[in-house]
C-alpha positions as CSV (number, residue, x, y, z in Angstrom):
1,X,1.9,-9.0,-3.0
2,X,-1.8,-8.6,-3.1
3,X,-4.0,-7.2,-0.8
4,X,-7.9,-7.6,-0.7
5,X,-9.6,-5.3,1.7
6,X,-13.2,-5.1,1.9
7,X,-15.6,-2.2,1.7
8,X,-14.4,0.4,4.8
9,X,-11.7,-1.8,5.6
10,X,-8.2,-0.2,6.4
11,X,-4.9,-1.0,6.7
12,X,-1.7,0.8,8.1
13,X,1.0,-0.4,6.0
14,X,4.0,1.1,8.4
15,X,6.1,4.3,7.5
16,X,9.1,1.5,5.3
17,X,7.5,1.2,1.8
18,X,9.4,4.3,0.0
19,X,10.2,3.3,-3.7
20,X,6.8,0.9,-3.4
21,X,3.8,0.7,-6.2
22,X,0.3,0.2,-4.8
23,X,-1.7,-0.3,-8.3
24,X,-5.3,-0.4,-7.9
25,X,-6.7,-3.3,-10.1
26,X,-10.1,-3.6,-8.6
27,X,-12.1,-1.2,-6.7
28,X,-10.9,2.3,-5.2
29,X,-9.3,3.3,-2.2
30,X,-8.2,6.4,-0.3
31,X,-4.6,6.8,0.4
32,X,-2.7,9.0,3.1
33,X,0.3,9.4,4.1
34,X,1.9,11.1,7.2
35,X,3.8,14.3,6.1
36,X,1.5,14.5,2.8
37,X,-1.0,17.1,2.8
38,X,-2.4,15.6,-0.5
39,X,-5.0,12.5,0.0
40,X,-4.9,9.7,-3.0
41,X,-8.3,8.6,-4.5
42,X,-7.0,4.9,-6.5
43,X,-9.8,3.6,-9.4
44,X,-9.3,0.3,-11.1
45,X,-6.2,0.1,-13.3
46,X,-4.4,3.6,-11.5
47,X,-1.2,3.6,-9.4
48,X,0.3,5.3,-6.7
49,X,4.5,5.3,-6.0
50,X,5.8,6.1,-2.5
51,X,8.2,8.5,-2.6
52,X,8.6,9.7,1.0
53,X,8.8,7.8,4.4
54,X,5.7,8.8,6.8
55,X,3.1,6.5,7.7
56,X,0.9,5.3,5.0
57,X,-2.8,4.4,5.5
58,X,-5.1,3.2,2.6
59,X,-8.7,2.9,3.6
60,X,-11.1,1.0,0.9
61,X,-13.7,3.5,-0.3
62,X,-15.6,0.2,-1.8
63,X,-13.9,-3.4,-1.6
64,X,-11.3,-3.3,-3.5
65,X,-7.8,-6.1,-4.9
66,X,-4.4,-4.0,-4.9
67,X,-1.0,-4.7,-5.8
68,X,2.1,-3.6,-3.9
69,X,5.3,-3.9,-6.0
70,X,8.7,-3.1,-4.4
71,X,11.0,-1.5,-7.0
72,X,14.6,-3.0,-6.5
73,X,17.0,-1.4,-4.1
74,X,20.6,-1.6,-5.4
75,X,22.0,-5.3,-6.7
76,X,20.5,-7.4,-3.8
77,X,17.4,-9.5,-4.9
78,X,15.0,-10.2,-1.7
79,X,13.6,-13.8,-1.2
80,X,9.6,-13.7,-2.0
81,X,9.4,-14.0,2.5
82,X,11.8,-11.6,3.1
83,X,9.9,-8.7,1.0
84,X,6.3,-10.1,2.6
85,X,7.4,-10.1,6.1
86,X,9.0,-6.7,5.4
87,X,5.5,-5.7,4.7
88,X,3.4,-7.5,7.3
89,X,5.5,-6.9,9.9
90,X,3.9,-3.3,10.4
91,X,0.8,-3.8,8.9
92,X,-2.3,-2.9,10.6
93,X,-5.9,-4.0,9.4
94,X,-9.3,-2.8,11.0
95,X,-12.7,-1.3,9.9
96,X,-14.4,2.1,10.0
């Protein structure tokens, strides 16, 4: 799924996305994530993996396009709605 947010522009993506890719493919953004004491800084063409549950906020630092990927789980193959309600469902957007 791709996200655009613009410059300032945040979004909670939820505390759900462990074993998730956000790759960066235009822009940068800031990443934090509850229970992380380390912040993120994403540039064009870098990644990030989740690998812990916590709340997850990604603020743009300029406008930037991102990709979030959802490694598989197990055998079961989500429907294309099922994996973007999964992520909408918690998501919050707002500016600085």
């Amino acid at each position: 799924m791709e996200l655009l947010l613009k410059n300032q522009e945040l979004m909670d993506l939820g505390k759900s996305l462990r074993g998730t890719s956000i790759a960066c493919r235009d822009g940068r953004c800031w990443i934090t994530q509850e229970g992380d004491s380390r912040d993120h800084i994403l540039r064009t063409g870098e990644s990030f993996t989740i690998k812990a549950a916590g709340r997850l906020i990604v603020t743009a630092t300029e406008s930037c396009r991102l990709m979030l990927v959802e490694h598989e789980n197990g055998n079961r193959q989500r429907q294309p709605a099922e994996v973007l309600y999964g992520y909408l469902k918690s998501c919050v957007v707002g500016s600085l």
